[in-house]
N, CA, C and O of each residue as an XYZ file, in Angstrom:
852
protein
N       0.828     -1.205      0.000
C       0.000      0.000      0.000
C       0.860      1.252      0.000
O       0.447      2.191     -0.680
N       1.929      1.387      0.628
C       2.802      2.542      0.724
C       3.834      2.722      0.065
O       4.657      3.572      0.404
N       3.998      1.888     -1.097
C       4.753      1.329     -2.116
C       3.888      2.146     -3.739
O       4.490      2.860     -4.540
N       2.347      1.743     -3.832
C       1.317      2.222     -4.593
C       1.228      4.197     -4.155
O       1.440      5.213     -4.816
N       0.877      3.973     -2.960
C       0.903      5.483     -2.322
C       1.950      6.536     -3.111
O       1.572      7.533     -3.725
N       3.267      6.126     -2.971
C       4.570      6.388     -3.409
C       4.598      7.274     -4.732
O       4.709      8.469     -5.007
N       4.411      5.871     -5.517
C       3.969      6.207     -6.894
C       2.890      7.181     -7.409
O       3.046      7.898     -8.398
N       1.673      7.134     -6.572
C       1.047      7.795     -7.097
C       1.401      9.260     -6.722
O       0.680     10.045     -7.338
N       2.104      9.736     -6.073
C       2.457     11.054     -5.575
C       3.605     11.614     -5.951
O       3.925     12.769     -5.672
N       4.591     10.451     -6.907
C       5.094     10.726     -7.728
C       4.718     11.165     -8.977
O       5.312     12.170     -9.369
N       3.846     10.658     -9.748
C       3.085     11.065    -10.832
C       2.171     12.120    -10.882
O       1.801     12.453    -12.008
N       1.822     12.586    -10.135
C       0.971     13.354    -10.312
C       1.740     14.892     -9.822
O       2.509     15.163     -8.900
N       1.062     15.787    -11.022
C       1.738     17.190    -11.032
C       1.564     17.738     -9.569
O       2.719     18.152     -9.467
N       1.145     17.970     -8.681
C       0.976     18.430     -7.454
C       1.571     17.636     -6.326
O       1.284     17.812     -5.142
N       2.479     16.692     -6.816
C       2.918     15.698     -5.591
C       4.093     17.101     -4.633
O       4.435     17.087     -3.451
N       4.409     18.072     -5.646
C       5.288     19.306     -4.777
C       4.752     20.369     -3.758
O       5.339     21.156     -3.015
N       3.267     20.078     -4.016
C       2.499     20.743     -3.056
C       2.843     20.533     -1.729
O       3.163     21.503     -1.043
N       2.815     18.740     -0.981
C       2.401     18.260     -0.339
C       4.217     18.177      0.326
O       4.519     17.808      1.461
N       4.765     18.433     -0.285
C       6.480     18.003      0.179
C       6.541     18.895      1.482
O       6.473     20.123      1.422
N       6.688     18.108      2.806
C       6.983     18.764      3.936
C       5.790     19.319      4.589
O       5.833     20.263      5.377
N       4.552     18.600      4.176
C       3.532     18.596      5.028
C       3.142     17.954      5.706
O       3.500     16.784      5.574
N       2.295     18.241      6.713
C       1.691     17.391      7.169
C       0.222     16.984      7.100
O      -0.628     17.587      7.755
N      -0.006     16.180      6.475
C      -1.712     15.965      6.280
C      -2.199     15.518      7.406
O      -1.758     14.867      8.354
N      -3.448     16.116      7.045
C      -5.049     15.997      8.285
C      -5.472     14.869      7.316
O      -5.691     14.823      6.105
N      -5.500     13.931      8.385
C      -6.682     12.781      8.136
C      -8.486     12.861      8.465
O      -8.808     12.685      9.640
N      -9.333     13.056      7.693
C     -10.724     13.474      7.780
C     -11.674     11.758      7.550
O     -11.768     11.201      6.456
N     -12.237     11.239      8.794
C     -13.017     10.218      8.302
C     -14.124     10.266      7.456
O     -14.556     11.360      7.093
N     -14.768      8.960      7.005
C     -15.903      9.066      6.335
C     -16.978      9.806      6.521
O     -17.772      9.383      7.362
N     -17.282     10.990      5.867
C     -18.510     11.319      6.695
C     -18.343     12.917      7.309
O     -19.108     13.716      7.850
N     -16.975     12.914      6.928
C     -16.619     14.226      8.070
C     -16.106     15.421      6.727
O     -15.315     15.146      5.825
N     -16.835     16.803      6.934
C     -16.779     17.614      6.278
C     -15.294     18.283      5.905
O     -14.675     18.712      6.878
N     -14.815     18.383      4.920
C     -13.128     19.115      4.626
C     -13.791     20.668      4.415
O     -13.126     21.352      5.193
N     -14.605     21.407      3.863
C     -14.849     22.967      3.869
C     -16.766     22.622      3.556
O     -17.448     21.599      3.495
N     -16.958     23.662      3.466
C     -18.512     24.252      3.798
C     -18.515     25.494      2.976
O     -17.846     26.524      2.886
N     -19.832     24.810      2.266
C     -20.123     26.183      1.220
C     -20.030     27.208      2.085
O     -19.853     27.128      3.301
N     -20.203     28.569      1.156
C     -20.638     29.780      1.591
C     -19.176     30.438      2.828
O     -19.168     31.607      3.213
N     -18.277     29.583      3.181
C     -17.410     30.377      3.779
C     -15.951     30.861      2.878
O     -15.603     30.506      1.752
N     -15.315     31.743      3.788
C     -13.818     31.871      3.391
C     -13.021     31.017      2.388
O     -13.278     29.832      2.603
N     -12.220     31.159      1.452
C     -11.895     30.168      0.958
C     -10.578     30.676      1.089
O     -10.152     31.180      0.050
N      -9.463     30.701      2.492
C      -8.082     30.870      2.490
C      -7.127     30.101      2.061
O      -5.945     30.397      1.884
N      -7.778     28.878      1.857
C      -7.005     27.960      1.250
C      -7.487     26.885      0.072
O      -8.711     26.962     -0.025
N      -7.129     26.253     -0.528
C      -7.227     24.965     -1.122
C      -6.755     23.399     -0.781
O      -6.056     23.055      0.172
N      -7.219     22.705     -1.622
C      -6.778     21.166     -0.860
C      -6.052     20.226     -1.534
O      -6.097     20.381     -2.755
N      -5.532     19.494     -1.231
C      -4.535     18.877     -2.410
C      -4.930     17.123     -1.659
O      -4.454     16.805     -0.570
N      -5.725     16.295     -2.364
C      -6.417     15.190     -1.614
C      -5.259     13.769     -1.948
O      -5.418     13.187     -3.021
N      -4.307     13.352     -1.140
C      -3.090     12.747     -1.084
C      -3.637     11.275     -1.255
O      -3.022     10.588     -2.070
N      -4.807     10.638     -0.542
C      -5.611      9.440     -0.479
C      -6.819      9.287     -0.343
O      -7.214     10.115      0.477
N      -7.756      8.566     -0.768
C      -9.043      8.582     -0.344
C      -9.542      9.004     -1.286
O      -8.863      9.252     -2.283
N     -11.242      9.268     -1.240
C     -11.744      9.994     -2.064
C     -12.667     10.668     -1.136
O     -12.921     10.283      0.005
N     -13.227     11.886     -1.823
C     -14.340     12.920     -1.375
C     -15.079     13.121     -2.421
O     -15.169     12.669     -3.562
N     -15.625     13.958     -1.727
C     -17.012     14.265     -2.699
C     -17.467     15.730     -2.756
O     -17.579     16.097     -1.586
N     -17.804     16.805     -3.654
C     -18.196     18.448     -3.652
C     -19.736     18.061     -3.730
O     -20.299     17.011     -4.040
N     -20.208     19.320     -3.328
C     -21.438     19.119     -3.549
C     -22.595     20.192     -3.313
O     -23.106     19.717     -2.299
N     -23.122     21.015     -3.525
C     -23.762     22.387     -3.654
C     -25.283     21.935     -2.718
O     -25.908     20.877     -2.797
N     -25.514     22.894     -2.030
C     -26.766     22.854     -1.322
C     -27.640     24.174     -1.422
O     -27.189     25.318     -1.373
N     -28.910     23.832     -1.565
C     -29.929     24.866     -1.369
C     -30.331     25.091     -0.072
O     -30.068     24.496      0.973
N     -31.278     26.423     -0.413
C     -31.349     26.970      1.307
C     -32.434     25.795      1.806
O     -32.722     25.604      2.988
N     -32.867     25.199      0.905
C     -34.241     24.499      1.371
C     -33.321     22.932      1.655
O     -33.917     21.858      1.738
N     -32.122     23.029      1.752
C     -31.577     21.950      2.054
C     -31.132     20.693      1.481
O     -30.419     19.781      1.898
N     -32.143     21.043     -0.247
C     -31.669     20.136     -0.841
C     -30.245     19.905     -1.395
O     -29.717     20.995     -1.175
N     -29.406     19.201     -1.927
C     -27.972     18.894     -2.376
C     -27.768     18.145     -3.884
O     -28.421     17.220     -4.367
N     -26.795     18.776     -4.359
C     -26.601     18.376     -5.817
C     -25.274     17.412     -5.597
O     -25.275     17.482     -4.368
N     -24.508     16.839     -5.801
C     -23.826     16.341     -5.979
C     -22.648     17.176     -7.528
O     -23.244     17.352     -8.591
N     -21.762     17.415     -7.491
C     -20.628     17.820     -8.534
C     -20.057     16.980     -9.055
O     -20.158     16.826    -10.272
N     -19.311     16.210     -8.309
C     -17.989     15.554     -8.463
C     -17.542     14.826     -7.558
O     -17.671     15.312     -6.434
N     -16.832     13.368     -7.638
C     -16.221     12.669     -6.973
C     -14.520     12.758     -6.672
O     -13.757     12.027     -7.304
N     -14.261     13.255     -6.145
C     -12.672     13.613     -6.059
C     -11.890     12.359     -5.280
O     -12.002     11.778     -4.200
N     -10.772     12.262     -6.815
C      -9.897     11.080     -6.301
C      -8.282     11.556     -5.332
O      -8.106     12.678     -4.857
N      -7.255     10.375     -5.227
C      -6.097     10.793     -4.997
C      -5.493     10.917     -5.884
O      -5.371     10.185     -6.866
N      -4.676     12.643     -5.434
C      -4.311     13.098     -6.613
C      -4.900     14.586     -6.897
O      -4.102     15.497     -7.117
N      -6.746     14.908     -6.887
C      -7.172     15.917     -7.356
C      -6.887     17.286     -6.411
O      -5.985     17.131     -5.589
N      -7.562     18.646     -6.425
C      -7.324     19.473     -6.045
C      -8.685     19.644     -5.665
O      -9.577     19.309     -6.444
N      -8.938     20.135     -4.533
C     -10.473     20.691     -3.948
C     -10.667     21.949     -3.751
O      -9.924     22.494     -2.935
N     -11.537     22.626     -4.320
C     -11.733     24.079     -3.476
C     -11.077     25.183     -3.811
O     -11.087     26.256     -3.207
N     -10.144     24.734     -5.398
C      -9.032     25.817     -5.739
C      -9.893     26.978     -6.539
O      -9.353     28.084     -6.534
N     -11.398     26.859     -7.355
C     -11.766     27.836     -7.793
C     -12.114     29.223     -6.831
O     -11.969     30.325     -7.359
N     -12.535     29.140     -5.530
C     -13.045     30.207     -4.574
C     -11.465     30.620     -4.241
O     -11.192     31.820     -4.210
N     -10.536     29.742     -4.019
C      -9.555     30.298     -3.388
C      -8.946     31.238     -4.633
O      -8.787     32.386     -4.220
N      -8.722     31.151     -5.447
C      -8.462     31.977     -6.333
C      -9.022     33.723     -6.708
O      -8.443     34.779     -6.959
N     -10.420     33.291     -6.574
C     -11.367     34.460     -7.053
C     -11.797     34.990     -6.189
O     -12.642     35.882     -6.279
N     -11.076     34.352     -4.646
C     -11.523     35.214     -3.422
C     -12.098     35.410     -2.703
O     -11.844     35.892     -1.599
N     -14.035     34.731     -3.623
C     -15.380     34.877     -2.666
C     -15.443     33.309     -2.343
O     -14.822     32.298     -2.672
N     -16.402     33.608     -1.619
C     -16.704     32.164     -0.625
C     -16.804     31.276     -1.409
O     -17.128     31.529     -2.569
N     -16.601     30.233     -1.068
C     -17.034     28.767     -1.084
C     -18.543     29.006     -2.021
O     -19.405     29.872     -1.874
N     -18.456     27.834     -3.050
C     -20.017     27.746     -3.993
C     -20.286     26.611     -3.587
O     -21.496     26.392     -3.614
N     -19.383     25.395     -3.042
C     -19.623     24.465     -2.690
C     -18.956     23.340     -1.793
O     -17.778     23.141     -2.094
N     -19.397     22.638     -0.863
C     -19.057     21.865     -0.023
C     -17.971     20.555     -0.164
O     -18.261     20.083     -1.263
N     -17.283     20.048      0.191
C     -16.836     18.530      0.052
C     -16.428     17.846      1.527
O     -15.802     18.260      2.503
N     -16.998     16.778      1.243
C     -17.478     15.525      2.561
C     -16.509     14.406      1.764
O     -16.451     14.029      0.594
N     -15.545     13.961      3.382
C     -14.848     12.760      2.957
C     -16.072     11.394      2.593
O     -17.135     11.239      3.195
N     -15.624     10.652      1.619
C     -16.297      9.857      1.406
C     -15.630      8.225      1.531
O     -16.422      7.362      1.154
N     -14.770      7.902      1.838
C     -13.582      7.086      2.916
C     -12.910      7.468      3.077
O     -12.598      8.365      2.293
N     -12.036      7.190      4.212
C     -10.740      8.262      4.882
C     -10.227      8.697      4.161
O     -10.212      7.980      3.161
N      -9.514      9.928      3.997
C      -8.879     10.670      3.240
C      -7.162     11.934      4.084
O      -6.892     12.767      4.949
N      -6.716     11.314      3.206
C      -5.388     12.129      3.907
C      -5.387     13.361      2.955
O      -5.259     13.051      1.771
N      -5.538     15.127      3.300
C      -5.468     16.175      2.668
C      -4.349     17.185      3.186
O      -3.977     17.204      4.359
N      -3.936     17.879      2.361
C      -2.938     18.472      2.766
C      -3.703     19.978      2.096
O      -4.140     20.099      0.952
N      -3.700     20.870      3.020
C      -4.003     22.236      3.148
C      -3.210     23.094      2.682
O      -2.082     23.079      3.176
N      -3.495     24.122      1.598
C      -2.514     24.962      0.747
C      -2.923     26.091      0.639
O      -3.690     26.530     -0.218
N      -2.055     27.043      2.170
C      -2.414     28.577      1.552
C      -1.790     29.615      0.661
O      -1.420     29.088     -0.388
N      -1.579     30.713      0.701
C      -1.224     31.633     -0.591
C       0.368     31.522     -0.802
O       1.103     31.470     -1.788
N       0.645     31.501      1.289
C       2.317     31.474      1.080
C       3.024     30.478      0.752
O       4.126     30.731      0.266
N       2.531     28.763      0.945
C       2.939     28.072      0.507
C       3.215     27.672     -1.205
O       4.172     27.184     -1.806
N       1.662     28.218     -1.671
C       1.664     28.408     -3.067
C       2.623     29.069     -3.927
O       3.146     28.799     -5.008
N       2.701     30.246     -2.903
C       3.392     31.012     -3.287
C       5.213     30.564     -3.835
O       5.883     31.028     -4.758
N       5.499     29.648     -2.948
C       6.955     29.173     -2.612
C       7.092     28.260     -3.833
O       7.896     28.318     -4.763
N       5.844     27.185     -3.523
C       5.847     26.462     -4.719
C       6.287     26.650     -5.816
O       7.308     26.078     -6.197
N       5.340     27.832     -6.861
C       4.953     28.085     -8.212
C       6.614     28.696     -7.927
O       7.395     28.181     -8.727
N       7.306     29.710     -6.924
C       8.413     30.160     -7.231
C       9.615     28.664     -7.733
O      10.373     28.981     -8.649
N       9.706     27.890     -7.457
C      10.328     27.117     -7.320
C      10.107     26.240     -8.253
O      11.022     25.618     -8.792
N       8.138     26.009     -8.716
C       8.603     25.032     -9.789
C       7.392     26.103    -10.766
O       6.209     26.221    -10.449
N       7.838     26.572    -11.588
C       7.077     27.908    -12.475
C       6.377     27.123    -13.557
O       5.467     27.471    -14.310
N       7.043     25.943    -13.447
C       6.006     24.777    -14.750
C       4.564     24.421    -14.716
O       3.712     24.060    -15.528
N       4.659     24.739    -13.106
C       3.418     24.317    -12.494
C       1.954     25.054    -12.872
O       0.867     24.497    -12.717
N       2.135     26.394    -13.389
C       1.414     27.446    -13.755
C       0.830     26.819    -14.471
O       0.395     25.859    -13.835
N       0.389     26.749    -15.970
C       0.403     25.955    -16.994
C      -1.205     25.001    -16.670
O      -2.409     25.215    -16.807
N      -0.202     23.732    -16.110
C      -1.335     22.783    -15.385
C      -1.935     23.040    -14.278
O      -2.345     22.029    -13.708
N      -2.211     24.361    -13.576
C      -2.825     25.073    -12.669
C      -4.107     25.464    -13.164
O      -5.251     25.139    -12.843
N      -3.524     26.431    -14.236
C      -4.826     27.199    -14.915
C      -5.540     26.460    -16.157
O      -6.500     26.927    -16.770
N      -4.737     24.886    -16.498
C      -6.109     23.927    -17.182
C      -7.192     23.393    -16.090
O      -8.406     23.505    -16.257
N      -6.585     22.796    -14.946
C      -6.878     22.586    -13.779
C      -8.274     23.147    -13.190
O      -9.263     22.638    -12.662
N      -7.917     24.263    -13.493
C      -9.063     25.734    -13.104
C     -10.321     25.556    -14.034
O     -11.498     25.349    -13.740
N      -9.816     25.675    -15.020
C     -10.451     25.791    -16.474
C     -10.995     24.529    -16.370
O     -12.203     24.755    -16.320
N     -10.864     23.556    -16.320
C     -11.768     22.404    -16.027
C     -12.759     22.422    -15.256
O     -13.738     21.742    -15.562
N     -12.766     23.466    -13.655
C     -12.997     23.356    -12.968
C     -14.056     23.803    -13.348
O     -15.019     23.041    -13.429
N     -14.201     25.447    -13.759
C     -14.893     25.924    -14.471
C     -16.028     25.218    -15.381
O     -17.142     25.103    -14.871
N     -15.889     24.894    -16.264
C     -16.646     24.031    -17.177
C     -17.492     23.023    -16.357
O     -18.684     22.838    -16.602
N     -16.976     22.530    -15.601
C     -17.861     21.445    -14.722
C     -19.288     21.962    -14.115
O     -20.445     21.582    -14.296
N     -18.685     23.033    -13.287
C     -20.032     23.715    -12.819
C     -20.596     24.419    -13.774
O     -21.823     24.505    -13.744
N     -19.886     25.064    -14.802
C     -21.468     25.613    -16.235
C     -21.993     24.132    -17.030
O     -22.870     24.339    -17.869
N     -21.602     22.795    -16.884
C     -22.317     21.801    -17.503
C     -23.609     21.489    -16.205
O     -24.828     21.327    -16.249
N     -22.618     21.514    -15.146
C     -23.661     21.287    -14.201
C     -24.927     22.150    -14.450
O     -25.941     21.550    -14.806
N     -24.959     23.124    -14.342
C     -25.885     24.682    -14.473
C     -26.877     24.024    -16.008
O     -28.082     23.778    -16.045
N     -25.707     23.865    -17.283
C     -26.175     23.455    -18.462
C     -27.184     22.607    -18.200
O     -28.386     22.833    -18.342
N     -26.454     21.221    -17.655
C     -27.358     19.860    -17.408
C     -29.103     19.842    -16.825
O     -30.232     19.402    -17.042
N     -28.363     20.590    -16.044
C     -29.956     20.625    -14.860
C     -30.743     21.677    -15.811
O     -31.963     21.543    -15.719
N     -30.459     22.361    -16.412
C     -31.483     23.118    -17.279
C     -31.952     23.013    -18.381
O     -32.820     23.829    -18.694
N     -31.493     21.844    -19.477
C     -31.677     21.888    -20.495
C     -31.132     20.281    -20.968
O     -31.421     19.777    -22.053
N     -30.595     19.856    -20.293
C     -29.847     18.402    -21.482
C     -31.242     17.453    -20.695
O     -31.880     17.501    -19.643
N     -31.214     16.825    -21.639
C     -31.522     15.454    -21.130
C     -30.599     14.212    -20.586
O     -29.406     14.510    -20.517
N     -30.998     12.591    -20.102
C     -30.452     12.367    -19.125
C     -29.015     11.625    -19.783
O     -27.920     11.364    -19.285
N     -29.526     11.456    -20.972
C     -28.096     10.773    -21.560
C     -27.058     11.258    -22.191
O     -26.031     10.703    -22.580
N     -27.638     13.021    -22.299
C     -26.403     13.838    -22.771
C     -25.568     14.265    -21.247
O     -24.428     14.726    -21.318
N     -26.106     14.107    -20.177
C     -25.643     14.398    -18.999
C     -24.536     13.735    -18.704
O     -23.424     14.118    -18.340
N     -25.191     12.210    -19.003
C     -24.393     11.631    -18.320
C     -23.039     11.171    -19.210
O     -21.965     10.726    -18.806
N     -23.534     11.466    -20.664
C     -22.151     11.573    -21.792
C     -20.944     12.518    -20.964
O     -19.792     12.259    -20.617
N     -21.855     13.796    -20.827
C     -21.032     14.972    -20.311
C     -19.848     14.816    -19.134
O     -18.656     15.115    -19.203
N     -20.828     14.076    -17.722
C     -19.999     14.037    -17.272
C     -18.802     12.582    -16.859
O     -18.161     12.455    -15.816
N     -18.816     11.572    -18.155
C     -17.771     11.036    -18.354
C     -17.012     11.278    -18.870
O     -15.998     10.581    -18.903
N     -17.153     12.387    -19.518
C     -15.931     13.245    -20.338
C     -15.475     14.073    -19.533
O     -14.386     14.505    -19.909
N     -15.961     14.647    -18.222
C     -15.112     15.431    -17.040
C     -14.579     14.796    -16.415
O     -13.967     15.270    -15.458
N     -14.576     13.382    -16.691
C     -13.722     12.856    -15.366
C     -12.425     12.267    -15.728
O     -12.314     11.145    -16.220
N     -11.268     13.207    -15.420
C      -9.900     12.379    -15.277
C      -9.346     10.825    -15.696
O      -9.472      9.847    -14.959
N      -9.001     10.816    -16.416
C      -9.065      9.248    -16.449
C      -7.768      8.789    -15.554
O      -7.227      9.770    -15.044
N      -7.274      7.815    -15.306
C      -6.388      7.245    -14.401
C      -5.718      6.841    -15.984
O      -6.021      6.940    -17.173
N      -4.484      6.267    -15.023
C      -3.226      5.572    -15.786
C      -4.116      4.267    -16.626
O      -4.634      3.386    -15.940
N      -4.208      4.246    -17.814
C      -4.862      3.102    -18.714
C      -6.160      3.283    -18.961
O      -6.899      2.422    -19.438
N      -6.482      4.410    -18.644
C      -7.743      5.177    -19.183
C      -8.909      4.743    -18.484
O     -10.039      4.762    -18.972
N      -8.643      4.383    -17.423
C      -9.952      3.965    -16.658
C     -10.936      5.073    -15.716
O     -10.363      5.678    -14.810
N     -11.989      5.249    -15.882
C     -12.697      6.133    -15.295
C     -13.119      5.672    -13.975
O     -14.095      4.938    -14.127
N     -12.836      5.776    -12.886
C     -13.254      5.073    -11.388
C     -14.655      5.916    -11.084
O     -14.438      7.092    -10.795
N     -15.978      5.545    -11.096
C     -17.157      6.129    -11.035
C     -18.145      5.079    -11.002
O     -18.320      4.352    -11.980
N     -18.919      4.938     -9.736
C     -19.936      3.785     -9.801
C     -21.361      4.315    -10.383
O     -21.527      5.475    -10.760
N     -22.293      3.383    -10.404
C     -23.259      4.370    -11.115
C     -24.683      5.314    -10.179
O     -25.545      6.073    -10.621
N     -24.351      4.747     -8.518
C     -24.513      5.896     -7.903
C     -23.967      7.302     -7.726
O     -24.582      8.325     -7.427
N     -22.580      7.114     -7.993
C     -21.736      8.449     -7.835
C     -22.060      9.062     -9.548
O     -21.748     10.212     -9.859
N     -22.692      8.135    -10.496
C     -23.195      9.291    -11.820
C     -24.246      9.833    -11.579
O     -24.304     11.062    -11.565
N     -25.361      9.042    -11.323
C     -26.659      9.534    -10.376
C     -26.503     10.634     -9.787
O     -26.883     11.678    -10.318
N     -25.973     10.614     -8.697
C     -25.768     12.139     -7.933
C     -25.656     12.876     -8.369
O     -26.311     13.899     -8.173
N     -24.816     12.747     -9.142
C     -23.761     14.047     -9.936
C     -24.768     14.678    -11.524
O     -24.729     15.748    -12.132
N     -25.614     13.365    -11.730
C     -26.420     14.502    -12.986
C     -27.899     14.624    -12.257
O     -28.534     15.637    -12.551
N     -28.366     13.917    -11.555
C     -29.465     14.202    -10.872
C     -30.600     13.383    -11.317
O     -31.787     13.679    -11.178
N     -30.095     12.259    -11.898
C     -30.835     11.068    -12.478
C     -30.972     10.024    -11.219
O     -30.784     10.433    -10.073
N     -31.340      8.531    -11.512
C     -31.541      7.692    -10.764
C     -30.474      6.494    -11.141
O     -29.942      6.392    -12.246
N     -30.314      5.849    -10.331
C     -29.124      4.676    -10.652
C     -29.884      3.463    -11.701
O     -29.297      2.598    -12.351
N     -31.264      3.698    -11.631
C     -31.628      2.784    -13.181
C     -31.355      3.058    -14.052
O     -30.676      2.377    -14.820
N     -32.030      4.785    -14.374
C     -31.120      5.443    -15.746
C     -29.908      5.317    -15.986
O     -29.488      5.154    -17.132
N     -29.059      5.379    -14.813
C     -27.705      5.681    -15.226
C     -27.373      4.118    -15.829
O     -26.610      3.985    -16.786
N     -27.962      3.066    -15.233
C     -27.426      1.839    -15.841
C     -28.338      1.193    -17.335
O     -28.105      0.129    -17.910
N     -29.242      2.067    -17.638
C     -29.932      2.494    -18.758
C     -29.162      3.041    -20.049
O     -29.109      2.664    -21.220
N     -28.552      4.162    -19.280
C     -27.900      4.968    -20.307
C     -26.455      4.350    -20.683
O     -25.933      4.189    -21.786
N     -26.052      4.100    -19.551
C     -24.421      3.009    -19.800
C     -24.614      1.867    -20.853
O     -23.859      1.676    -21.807
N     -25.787      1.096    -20.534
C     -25.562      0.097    -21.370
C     -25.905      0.654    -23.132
O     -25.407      0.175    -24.151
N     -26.940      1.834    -23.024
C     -26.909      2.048    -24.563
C     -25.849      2.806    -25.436
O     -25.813      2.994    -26.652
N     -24.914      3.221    -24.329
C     -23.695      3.589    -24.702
C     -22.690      2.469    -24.982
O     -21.832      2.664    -25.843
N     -22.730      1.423    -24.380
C     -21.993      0.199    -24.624
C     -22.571     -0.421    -25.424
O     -21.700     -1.152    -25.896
N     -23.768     -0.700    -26.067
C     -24.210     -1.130    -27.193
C     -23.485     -0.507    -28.271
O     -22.819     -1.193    -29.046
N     -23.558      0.606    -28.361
C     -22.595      1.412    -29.122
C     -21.478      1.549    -29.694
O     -21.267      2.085    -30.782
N     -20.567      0.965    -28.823
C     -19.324      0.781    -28.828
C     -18.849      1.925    -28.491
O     -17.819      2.283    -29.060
N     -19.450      2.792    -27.499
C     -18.685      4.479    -27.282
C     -17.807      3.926    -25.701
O     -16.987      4.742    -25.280
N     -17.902      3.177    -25.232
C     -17.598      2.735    -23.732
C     -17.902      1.165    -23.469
O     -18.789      0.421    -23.888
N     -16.749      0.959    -22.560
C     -16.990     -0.809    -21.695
C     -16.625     -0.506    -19.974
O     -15.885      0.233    -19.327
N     -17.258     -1.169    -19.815
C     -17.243     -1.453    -18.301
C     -16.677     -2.250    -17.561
O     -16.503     -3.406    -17.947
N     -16.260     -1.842    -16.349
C     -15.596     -2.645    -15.473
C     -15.748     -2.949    -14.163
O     -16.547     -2.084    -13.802
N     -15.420     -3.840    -12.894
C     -15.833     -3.104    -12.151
C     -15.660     -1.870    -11.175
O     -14.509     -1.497    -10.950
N     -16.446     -1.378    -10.734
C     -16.032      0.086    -10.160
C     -15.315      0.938    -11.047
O     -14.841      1.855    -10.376
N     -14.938      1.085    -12.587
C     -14.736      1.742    -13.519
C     -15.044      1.508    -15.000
O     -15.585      0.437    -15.279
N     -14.866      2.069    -15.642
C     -15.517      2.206    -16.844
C     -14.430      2.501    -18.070
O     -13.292      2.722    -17.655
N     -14.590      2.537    -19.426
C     -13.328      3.045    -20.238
C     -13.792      3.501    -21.508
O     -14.337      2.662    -22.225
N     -13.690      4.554    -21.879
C     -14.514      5.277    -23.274
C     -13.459      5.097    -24.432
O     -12.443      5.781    -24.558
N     -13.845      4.105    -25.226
C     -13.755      3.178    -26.092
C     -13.974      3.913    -27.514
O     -13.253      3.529    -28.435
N     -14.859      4.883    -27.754
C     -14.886      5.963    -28.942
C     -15.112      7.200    -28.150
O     -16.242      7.427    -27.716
N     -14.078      8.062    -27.917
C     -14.108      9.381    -27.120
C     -15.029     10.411    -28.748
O     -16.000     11.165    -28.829
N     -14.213      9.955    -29.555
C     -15.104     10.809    -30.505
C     -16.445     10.793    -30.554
O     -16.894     11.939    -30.588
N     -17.253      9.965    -30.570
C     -18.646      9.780    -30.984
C     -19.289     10.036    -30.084
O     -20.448     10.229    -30.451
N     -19.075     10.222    -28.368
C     -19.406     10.162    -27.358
C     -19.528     11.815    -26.989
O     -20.550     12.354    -26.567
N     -18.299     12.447    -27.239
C     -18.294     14.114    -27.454
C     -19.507     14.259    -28.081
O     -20.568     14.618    -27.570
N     -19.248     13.909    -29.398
C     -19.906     14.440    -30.329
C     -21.405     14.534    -29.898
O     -22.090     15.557    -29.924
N     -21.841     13.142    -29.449
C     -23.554     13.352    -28.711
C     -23.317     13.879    -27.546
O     -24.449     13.811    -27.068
N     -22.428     14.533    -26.438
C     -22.618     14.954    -25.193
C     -22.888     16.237    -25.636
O     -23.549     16.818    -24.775
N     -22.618     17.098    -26.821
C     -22.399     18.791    -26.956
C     -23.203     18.682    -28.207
O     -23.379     19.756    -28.784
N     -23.583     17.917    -28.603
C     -24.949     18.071    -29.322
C     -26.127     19.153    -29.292
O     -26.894     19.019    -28.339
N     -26.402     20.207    -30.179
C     -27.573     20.769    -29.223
C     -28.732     20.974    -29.821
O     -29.691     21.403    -29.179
């Protein structure tokens, strides 16, 4: 396990974030930030996974995104200054390492490459929440859920780690549809399945119907 750990914090562009920190361990269940506040920092998620997720005043909750090890949490508010748009809850233990301006600061001085894959980073980030906004207003359920397998990161060998509750959440469908819509995408030949991940098999044809309009 600490051999796998290793590696993966080698590979991944932000493993310089975390050099000479010390991470907070957050259990299942237990909140890393809260919409609507301060955003002094960002998160750099070392193990585990979490989850973002937007709430109304009436309490209801959208689901965003499933965040793996490896991703960045919370970097759009910290940037632009105003609060928090949205929440993230560990979703199994998770080791995070906390990144404020001065550390950033030291960083980007030190490794200036980093800029670059910062602001695609962002720019991804971006896009996620206007598909989200898009989705819920206008797509239907299988351009949604095209959409958001094309936001998600793929891992080393192109595997998408996403069950089909965590697609559910995230477009605001039900876990029948989502295993509705998977399989008529795999009829297709646009995607195959695995378990606990998935692998998009014609990225072209799959775009092409997610931005359809």
């Amino acid at each position: 396990m600490a051999t796998k750990m290793t590696e993966q914090r080698e590979t991944t562009p932000w493993a310089s974030l975390a050099q000479g920190q010390s991470p907070r361990t957050y259990a299942p269940g237990q909140l890393i930030y809260l919409q609507g506040t301060e955003a002094d920092n960002f998160y750099y998620l070392l193990s585990g996974s979490a989850r973002s997720y937007i709430s109304s005043e009436t309490g209801d909750e959208r689901v965003l995104t499933t965040h793996r090890s490896g991703d960045l949490m919370g970097e759009a508010a910290f940037f632009d200054g105003c609060p928090r748009v949205s929440s993230a809850v560990a979703v199994t233990e998770c080791k995070v390492v906390s990144i404020d301006r001065e550390r950033l600061d030291r960083v980007l001085r030190a490794h200036p490459e980093l800029a670059l894959p910062m602001l695609q980073y962002l720019a991804r980030t971006v896009r996620l929440l206007s598909d989200h906004v898009d989705g819920m207003s206008f797509r239907p359920a299988d351009q949604r859920v095209a959409r958001y397998l094309l936001s998600i990161p793929p891992e080393a060998g192109g595997a998408l780690r996403c069950t089909h509750e965590e697609i559910g959440a995230a477009v605001g469908v039900s876990r029948v549809t989502v295993s509705r819509v998977l399989g008529e995408f795999t009829r297709k030949g646009w995607i195959k399945t695995g378990y606990r991940a998935l692998y998009v098999t014609n990225d072209a044809a799959l775009r092409a119907f997610a931005f359809t309009d």
